[in-house]
C-alpha positions as CSV (number, residue, x, y, z in Angstrom):
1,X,-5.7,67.3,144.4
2,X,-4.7,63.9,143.0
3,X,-8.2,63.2,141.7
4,X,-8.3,66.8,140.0
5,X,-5.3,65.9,138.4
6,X,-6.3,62.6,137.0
7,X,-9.1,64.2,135.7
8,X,-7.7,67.0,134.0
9,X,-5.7,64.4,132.4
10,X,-8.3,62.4,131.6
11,X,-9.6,65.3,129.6
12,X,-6.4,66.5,127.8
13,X,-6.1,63.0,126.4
14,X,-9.9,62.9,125.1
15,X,-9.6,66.6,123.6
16,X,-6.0,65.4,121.9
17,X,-7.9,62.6,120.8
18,X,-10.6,64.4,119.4
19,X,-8.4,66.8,118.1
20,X,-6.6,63.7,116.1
21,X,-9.8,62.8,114.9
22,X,-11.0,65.8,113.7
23,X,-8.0,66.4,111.6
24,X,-7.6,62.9,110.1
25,X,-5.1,62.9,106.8
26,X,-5.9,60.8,104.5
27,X,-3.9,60.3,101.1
28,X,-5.9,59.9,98.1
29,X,-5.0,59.0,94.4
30,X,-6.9,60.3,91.2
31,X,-8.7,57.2,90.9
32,X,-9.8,56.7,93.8
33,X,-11.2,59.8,94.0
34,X,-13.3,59.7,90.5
35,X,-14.5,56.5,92.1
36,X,-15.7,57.7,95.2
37,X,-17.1,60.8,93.5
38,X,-19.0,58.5,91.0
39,X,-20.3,56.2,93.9
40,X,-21.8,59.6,95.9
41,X,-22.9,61.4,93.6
42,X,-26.2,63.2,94.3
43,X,-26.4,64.0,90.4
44,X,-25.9,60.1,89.0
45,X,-28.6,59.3,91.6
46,X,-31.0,61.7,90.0
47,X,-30.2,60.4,87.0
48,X,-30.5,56.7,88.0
49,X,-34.5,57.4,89.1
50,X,-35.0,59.4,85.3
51,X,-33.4,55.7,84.2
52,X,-35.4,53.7,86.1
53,X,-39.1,56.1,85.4
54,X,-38.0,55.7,81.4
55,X,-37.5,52.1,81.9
56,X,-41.3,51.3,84.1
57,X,-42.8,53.6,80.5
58,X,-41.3,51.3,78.6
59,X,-42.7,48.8,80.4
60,X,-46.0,50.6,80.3
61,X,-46.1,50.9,76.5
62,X,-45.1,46.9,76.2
63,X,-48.2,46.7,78.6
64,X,-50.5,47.9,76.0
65,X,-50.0,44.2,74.0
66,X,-52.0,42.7,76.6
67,X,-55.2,42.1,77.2
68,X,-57.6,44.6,79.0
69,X,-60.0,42.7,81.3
70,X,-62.4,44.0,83.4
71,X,-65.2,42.9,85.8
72,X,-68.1,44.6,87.3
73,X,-71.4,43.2,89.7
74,X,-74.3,44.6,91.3
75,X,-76.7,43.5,94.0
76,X,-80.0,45.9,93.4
77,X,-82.6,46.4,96.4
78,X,-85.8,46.8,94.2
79,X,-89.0,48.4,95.9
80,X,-92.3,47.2,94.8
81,X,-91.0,46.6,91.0
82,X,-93.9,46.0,88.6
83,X,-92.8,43.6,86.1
84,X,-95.5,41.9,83.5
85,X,-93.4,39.2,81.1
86,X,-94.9,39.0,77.6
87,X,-94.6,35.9,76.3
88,X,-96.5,33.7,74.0
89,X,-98.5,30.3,75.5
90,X,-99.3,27.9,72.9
91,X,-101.0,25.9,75.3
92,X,-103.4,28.0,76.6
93,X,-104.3,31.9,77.1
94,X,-103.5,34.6,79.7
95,X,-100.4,34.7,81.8
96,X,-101.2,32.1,84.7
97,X,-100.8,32.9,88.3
98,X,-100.1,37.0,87.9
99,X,-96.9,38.8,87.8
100,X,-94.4,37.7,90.5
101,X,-93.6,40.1,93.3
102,X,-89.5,41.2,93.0
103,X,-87.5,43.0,95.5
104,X,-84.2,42.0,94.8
105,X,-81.4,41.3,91.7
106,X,-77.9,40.4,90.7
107,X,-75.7,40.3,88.0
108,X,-72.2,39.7,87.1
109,X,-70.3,41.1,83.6
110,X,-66.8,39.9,83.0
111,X,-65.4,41.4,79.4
112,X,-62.1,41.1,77.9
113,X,-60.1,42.9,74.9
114,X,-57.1,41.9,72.9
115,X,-55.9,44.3,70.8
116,X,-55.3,43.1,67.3
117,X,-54.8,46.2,65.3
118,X,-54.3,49.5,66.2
119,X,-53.3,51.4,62.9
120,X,-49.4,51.0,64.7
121,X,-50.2,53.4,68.0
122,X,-48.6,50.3,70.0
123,X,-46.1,49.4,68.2
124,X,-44.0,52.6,67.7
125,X,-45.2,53.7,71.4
126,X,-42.9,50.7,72.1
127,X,-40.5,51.7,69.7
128,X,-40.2,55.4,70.7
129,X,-40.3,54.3,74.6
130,X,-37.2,51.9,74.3
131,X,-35.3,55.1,72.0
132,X,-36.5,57.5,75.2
133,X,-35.2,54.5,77.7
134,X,-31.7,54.6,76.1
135,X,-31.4,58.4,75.6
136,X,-31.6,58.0,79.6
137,X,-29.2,56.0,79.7
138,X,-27.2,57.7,77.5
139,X,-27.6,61.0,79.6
140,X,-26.7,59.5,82.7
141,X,-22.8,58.6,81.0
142,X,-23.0,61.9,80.0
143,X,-23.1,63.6,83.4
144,X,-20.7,60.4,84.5
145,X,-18.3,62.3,82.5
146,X,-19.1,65.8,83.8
147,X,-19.0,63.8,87.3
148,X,-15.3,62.6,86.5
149,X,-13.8,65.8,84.8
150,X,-15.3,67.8,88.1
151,X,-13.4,65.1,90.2
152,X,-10.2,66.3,88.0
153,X,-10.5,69.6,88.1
154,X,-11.5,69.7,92.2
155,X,-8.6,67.1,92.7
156,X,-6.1,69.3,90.9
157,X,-7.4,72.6,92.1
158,X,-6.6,70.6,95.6
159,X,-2.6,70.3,95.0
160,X,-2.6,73.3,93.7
161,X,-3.7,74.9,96.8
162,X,-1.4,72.6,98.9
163,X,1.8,73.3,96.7
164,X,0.6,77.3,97.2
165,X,1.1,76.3,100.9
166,X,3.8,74.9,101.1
167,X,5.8,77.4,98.3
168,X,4.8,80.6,100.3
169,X,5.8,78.6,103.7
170,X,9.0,78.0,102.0
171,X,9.4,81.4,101.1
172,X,8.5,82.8,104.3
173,X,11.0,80.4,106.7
174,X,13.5,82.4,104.0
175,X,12.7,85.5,105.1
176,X,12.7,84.8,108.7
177,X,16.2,83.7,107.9
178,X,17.4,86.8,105.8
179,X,15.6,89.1,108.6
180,X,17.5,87.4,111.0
181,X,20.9,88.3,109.5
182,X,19.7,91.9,108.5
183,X,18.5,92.6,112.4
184,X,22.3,91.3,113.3
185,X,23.5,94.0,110.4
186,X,21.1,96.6,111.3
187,X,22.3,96.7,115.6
188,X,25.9,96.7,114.3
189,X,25.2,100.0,112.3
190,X,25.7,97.9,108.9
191,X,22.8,98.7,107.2
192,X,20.2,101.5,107.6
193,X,16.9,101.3,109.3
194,X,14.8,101.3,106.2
195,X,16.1,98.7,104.8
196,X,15.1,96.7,107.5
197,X,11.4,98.2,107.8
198,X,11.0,97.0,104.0
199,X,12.3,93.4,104.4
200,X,9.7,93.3,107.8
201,X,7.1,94.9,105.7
202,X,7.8,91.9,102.9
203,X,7.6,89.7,105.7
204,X,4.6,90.7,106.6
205,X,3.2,90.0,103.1
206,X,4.6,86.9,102.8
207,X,3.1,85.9,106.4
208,X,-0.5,87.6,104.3
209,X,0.0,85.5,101.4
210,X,0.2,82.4,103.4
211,X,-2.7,83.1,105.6
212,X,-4.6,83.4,101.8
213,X,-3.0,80.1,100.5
214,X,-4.3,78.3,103.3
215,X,-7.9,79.4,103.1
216,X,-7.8,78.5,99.9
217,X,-6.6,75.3,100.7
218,X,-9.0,74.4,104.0
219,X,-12.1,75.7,100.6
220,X,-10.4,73.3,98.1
221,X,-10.4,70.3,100.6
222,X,-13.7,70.5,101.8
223,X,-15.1,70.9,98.6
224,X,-13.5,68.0,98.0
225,X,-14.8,66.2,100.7
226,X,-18.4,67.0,99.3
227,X,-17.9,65.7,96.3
228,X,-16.6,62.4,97.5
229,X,-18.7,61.9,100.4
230,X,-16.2,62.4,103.0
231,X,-16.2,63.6,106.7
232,X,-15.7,67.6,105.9
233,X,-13.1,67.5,108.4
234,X,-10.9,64.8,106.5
235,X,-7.4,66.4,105.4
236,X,-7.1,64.9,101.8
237,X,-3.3,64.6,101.0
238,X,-3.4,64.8,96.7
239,X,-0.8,62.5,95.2
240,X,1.8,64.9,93.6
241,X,2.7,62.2,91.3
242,X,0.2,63.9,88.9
243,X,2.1,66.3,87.0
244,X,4.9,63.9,86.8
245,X,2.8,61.6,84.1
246,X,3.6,61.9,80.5
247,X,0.5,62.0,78.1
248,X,0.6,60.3,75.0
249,X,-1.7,63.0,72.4
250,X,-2.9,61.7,69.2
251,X,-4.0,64.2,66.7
252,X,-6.2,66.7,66.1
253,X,-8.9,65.1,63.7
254,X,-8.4,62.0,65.6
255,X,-10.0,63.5,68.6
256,X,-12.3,64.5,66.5
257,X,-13.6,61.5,65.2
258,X,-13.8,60.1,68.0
259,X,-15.5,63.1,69.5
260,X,-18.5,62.2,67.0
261,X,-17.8,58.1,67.5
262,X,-18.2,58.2,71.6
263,X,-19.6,61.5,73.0
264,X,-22.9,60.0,74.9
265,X,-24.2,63.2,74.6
266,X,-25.0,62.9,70.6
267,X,-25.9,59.6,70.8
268,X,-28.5,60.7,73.0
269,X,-29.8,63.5,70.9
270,X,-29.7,60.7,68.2
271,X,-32.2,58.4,70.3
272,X,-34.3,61.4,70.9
273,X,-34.8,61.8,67.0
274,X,-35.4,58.0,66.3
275,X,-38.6,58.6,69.4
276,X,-39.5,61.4,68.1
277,X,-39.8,59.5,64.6
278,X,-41.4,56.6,65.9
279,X,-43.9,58.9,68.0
280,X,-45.2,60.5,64.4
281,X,-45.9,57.1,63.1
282,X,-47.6,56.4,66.5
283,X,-49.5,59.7,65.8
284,X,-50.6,58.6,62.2
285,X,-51.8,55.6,63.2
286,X,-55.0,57.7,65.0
287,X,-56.2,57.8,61.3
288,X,-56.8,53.9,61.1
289,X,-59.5,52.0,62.9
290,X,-58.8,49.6,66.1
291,X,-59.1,46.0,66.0
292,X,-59.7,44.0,68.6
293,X,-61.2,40.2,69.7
294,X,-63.5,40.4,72.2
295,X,-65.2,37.8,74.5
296,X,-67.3,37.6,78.0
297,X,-69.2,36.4,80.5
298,X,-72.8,37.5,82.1
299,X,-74.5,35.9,84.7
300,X,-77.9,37.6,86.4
301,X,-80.4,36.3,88.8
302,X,-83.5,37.6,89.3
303,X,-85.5,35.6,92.4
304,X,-88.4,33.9,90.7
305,X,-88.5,35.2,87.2
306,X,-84.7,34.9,85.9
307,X,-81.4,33.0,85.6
308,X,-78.5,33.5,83.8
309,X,-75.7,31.2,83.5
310,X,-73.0,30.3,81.1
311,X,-73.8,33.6,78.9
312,X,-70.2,33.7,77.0
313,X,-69.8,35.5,73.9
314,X,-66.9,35.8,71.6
315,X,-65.9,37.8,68.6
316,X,-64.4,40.7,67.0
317,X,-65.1,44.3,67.3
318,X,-63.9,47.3,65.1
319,X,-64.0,50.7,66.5
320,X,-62.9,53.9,64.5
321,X,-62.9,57.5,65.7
322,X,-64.7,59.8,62.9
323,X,-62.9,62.9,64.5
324,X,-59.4,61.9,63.8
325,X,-60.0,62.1,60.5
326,X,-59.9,66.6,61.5
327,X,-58.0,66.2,64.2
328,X,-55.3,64.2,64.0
329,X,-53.9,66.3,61.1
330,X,-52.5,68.9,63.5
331,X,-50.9,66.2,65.7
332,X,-48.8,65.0,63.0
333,X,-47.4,68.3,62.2
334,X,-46.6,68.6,66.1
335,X,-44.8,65.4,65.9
336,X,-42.6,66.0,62.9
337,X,-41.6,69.6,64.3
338,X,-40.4,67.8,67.0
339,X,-38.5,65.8,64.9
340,X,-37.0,68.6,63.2
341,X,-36.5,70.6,66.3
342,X,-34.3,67.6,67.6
343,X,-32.1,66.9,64.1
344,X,-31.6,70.8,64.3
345,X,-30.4,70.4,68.0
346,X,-28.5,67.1,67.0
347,X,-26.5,69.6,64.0
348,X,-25.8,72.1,66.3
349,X,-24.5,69.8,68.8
350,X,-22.1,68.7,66.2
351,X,-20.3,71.7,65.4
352,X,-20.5,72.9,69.3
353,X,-18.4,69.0,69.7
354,X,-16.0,69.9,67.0
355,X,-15.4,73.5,68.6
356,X,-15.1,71.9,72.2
357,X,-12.7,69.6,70.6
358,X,-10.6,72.4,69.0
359,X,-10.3,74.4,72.3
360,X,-9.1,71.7,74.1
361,X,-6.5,70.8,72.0
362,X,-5.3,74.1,71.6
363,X,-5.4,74.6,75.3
364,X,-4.0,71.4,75.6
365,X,-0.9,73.2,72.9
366,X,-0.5,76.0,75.1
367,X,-0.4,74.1,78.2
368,X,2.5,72.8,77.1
369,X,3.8,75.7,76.0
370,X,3.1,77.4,79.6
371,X,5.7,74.6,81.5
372,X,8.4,75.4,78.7
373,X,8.4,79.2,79.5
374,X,7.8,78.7,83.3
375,X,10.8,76.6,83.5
376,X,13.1,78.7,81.7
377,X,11.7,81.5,84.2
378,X,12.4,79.3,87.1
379,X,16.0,79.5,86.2
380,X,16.3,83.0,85.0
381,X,14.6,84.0,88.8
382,X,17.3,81.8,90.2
383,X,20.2,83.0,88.3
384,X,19.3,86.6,88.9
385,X,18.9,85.8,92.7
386,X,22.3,84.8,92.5
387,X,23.5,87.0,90.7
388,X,21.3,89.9,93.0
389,X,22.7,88.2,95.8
390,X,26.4,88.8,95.3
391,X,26.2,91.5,94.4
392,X,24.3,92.5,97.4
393,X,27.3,91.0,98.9
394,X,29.9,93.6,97.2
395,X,27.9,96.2,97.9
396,X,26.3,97.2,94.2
397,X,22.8,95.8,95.2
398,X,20.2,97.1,97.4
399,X,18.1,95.6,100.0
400,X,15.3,96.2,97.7
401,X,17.3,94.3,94.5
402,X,17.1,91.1,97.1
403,X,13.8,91.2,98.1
404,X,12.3,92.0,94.4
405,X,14.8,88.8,93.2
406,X,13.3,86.9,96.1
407,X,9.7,87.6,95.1
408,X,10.6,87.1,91.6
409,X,11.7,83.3,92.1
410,X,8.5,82.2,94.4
411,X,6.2,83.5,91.9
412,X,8.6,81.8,89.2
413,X,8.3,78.6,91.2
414,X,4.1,79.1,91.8
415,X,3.4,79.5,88.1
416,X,5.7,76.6,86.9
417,X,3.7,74.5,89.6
418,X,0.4,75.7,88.7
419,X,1.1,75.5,84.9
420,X,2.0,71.7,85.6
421,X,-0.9,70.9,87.1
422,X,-3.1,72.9,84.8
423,X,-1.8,70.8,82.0
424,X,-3.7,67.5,83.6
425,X,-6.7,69.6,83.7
426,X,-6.1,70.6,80.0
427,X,-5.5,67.0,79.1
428,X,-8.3,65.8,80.6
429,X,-10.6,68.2,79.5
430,X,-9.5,66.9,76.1
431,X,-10.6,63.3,76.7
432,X,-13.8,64.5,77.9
433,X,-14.4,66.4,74.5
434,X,-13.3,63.4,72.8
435,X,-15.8,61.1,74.6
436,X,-12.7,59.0,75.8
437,X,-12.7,60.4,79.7
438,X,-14.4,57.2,81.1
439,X,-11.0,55.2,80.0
440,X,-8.9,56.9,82.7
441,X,-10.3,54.6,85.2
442,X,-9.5,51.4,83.1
């Protein structure tokens, strides 16, 4: 019996254990959450293997400076091979002893190219490599940027949903309390039975409302979790202090210049032009002939009728393709449609920036706006609870009056909190317009 004891125990302390485990809190500031979200993200590692394929083309294209060099030999099994050498014999007539019998041969050919002059086809492949290698680069700040203003918005969406929490649990310990006294008015023949059935029935939607908050909050934090790489069991704790910080905001046309200064995501359409300008210089260059110096090596043994050794050759070769002078036509006009097709993305990228930059700072306005109005209706639901409340007291209120007044301040109370915290995702969303979101971390 003692054993069974000790082992039921044993158990209880490795389930409360496991229990511990499995709801570990953990408080976590904005920062640290961007940085953990930037360190695991799944996107920024896509984007780190297009960075590093643009980089090993560039590399290729560089390549195409060196020398090509190739090397080929043969060992040939010959089968009765007739061979008569024609020669002339000052010395004497005829051709001596006969032909010689062969059954076997090798050679060896060792040729090398450096390219001189290629009408510009390396060159601007270079040059229109290292623009696509940086409009990479440039891409993968850009989704840096989405990465941190999703981090916001998730982190924010996160105290919202815990504030939701504990408002409505708030709210509801309240009721419990006012149904308390009305049950206690109610047996004493004080107040009729249907005002009690309404202030259960608003009990039970409070005790509704906070099954709902918390949902939404067990969703928020494990999305979360995802996003920064953390066990999906982890209870995040969000720093509250968030809502409490004062922005400084410049002005409008300030956001917007710097909106066309620092947004990575022009820049990169800009790069993407300057390749696809470089690639129709690359594609005119088909019309001109290659130059290159050439040199080689042969050696070839044939058993008793020939030797080869120390064959080098050097020089200069010119080779021109007569069909470009049809054919490339049409890939010059395919090359400078791309570069129109990118300068007419790059001009409707502009205005799209200055809209973006507009909404935000209007939303930014009205954000602003929102916390004014939701604190003056904080206390106009609090003076009219009051008010609602003694009166109730007197007798001129209903039951009814007190519960609307008391669903009137927790939703007063929910949108003031909400509109705070929407404001940080307002004023970030503005930096991220403004191509100034990557100096919150700094």
């Amino acid at each position: 019996m003692k054993h069974n004891s000790k082992v039921i125990l044993m158990a209880l302390s490795v389930l409360i254990t496991l229990t511990g485990m499995a709801q570990e809190n953990r408080p976590i500031k904005l920062n640290e959450a961007i940085e953990l979200s930037i360190k695991n993200s799944k996107q920024l590692k896509v984007n780190s293997a297009r960075i590093d394929q643009a980089t090993a083309a560039l590399k290729e294209a560089t390549d195409r400076k060196l020398p090509d060099v190739s090397a080929s030999a043969s060992y040939l099994r010959l089968s009765s091979a007739n061979i008569n050498i024609k020669r002339n014999d000052t010395a004497g007539g005829g051709n001596g002893g006969g032909s010689p019998s062969v059954s076997q041969a090798m050679y060896g050919i060792l040729n090398a190219s450096l390219p001189i002059y290629t009408g510009g086809r390396i060159k601007y492949g270079i040059e229109s490599s290292r623009f696509l290698a940086q409009a990479a680069r440039l891409d993968a700040d850009n989704e840096k940027e989405d990465v941190i203003e999703n981090t916001v918005e998730a982190y924010v969406n996160l105290y919202k949903a815990k504030s939701a929490v504990n408002l409505v649990r708030e709210n509801l310990a309240q009721n419990d309390q006012r149904l308390k006294d009305l049950r206690n008015l109610e047996k004493n023949g004080l107040l009729a039975r249907n005002d009690l059935l309404k202030a259960e029935l608003q009990r039970s939607n409070t005790e509704l409302a906070l099954l709902e908050a918390e949902n939404n909050w067990q969703l928020a934090n494990v999305n979360m979790n995802l996003m920064l790489g953390l066990p999906e069991q982890t209870q995040l704790a969000p720093d509250s202090a968030i809502v409490q910080q004062s922005y400084q905001v410049k002005t409008l046309d300030e956001y917007v210049q710097s909106a066309l200064s620092n947004r990575k995501d022009l820049a990169s359409l800009e790069s993407r032009k300057q390749a696809a300008t470089s690639g129709v210089k690359a594609t005119r260059g088909e019309y001109y002939p290659s130059l290159a110096l050439t040199g080689g090596y042969v050696a070839a043994h044939i058993p008793k009728v020939l030797t080869i050794t120390n064959a080098m050759n050097i020089g200069v070769g010119v080779s021109y393709n007569l069909g470009s002078l049809w054919k490339t036509k049409a890939k010059v006009e395919g090359a400078e449609a791309r570069v129109r097709e990118v300068a007419a993305n790059e001009e409707l990228l502009n205005d799209n920036i200055r809209l973006q930059v507009n909404r935000s700072y209007l939303n930014w306005l009205n954000s602003q706006k929102k916390i004014e109005v939701y604190a003056k209706a904080i206390e106009q639901a609090t003076e009219n609870q009051r008010i609602v409340n003694n009166k109730y007291a007197n007798s001129l209120a209903t039951t009814t009056d007190v519960l609307e007044a008391d669903v009137a301040q927790l939703q007063a109370q929910m949108n003031y909190s909400f509109a705070k915290a929407d404001a940080v995702v307002a004023y970030h969303q503005l930096l991220q317009a403004a191509g100034q979101i990557n100096t919150i971390n700094q």
